[in-house]
C-alpha positions in Angstrom: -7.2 17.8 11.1 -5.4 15.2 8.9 -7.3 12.6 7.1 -6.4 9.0 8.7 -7.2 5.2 7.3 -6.8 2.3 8.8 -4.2 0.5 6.9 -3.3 -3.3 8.1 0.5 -3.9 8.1 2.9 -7.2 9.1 4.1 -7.3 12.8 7.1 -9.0 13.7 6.2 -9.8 17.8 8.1 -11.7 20.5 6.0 -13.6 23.3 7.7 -13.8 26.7 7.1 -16.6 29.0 4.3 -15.1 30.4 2.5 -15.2 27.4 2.8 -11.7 26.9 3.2 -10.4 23.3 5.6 -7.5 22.1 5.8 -5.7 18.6 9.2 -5.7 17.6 9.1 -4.2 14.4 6.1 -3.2 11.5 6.4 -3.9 8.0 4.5 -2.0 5.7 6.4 -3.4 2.4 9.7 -4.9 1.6 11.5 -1.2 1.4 9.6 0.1 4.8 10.2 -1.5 7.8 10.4 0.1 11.5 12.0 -1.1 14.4 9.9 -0.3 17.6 12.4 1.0 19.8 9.8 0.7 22.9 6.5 -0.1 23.8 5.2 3.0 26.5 1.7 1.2 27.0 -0.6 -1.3 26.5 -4.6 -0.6 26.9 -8.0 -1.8 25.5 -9.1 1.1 23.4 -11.4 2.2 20.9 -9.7 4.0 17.7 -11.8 7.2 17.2 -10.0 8.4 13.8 -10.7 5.4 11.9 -12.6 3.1 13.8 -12.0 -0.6 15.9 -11.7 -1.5 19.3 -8.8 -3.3 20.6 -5.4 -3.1 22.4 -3.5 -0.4 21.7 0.2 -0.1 22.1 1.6 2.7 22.3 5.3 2.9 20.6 8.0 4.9 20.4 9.6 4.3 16.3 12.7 6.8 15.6 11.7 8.7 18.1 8.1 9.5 17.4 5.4 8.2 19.6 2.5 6.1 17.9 -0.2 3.8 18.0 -0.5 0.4 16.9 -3.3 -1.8 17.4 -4.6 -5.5 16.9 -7.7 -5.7 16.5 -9.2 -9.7 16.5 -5.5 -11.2 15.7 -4.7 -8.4 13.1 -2.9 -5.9 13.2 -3.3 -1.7 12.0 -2.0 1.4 12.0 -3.5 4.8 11.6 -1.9 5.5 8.5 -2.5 9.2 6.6 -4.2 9.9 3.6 
C-alpha cells in the first residue's frame, strides 16, 4: 500500500444560489494547479489513510478520480509520500 499524508492545498470554489459550494480548481503551488473537470459526489466521510472527518468530494481531475475534502473550512488532499 502507498504511504499517504494529508497535505492542505488552496481551493478555488464557486457557490450557487443555493448556497451550495463547488471546487473548481486546487492549487498546490504557483506551477501546479488542476482544474476539476467534475464533482461525482459529495458525502460526510471519515479519511481512513490519513485521518479527518468531513465532506468528501469526490472529483474527476484529467481524468483520474480523487478525493478532496474540507475538513472545519480547510481544505486537504491525500497527497503521496
Amino acid at each position: 500500500m502507498d504511504k499517504r499524508r494529508k497535505q492542505y492545498v488552496p481551493v478555488v470554489v464557486r457557490f450557487d444560489t443555493e448556497g451550495k459550494l463547488r471546487p473548481l480548481v486546487i492549487e498546490f503551488d504557483e506551477e501546479h494547479k488542476y482544474p476539476v473537470d467534475r464533482v461525482l459526489d459529495v458525502r460526510r466521510a471519515a479519511c481512513q489513510r490519513v485521518g479527518g472527518v468531513g465532506d468528501r468530494y469526490t472529483c474527476q481531475i484529467n481524468g483520474q478520480v480523487t478525493y478532496l475534502w474540507m475538513e472545519k473550512g480547510i481544505w486537504f488532499v491525500e497527497a503521496k509520500g
